[in-house]
C-alpha positions in Angstrom: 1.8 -11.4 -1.3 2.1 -11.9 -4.8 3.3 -15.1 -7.4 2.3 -12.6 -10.3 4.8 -11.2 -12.6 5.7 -7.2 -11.3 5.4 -4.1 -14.0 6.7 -1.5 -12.1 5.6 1.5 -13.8 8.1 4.8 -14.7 7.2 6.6 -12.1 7.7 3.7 -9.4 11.4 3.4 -11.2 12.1 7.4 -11.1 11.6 7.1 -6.9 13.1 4.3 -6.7 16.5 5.5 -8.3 16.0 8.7 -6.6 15.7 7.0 -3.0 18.3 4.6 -3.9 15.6 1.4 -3.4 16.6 -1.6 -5.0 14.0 -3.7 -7.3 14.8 -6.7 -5.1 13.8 -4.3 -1.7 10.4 -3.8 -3.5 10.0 -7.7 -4.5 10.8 -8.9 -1.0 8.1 -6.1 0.7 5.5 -6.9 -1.9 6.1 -10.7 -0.8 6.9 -10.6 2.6 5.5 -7.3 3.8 1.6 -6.5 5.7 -1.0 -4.4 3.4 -1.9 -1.6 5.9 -3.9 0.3 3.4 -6.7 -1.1 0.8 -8.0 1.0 -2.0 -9.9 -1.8 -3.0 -12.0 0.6 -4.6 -9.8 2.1 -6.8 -9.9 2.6 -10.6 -8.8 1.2 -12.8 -7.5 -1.6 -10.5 -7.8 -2.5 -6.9 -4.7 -1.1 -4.8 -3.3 -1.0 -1.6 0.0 0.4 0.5 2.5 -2.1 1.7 5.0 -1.6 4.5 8.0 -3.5 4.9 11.6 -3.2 6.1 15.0 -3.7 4.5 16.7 -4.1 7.3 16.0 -0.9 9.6 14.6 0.9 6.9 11.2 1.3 6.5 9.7 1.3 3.5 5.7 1.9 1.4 4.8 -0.1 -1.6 1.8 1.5 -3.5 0.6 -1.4 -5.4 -2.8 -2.7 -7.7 -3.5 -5.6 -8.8 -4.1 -6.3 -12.3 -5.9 -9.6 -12.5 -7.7 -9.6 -15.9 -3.7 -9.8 -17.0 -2.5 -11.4 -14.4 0.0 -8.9 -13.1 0.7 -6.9 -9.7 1.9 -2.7 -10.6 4.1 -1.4 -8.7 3.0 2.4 -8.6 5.5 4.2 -6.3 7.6 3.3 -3.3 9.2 5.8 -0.9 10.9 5.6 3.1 7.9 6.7 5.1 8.3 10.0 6.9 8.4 9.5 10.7 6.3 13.0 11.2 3.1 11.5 9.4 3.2 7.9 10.8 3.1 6.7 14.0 5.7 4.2 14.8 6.2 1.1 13.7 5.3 3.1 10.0 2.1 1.2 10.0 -0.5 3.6 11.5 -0.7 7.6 9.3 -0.8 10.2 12.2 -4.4 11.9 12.9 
């Protein structure tokens, strides 16, 4: 998804530590994972919500894109909750 260099921001490092997700889990869904959410229209930068898997786990990627310098911020990640998804993690529930 993205050849730009990552800032992950505190907060995105706070969950991460707390859900025990590795930086390199987050690289690999931010490159190999689908966009299932786009918030193009999003200030101050166009986001979106990535969903990949490390393995069997499931995992969310909220993510913007910084263009104007050239960097993609990673603002949270988390292991979605199978009550407000429908399966496969990339569909929310109604």
């Amino acid at each position: 998804m993205t050849s730009r260099p990552i800032v992950f921001r505190i907060h995105a490092i706070q969950r991460m530590f707390e859900r025990r997700i590795s930086e390199e889990n987050v690289r690999q869904v931010l490159q190999s994972g689908e966009m299932i959410e786009d918030y193009s229209d999003e200030m101050p930068f166009p986001s979106g919500l990535m969903s990949g898997r490390r393995g069997n786990r499931p995992l969310h990627v909220v993510m913007a894109e910084n263009t104007e310098e050239d960097e993609t911020i990673v603002i949270t990640v988390y292991e979605p909750d199978p009550s407000q998804w429908k399966s496969g993690f990339r569909n929310r529930l109604k």
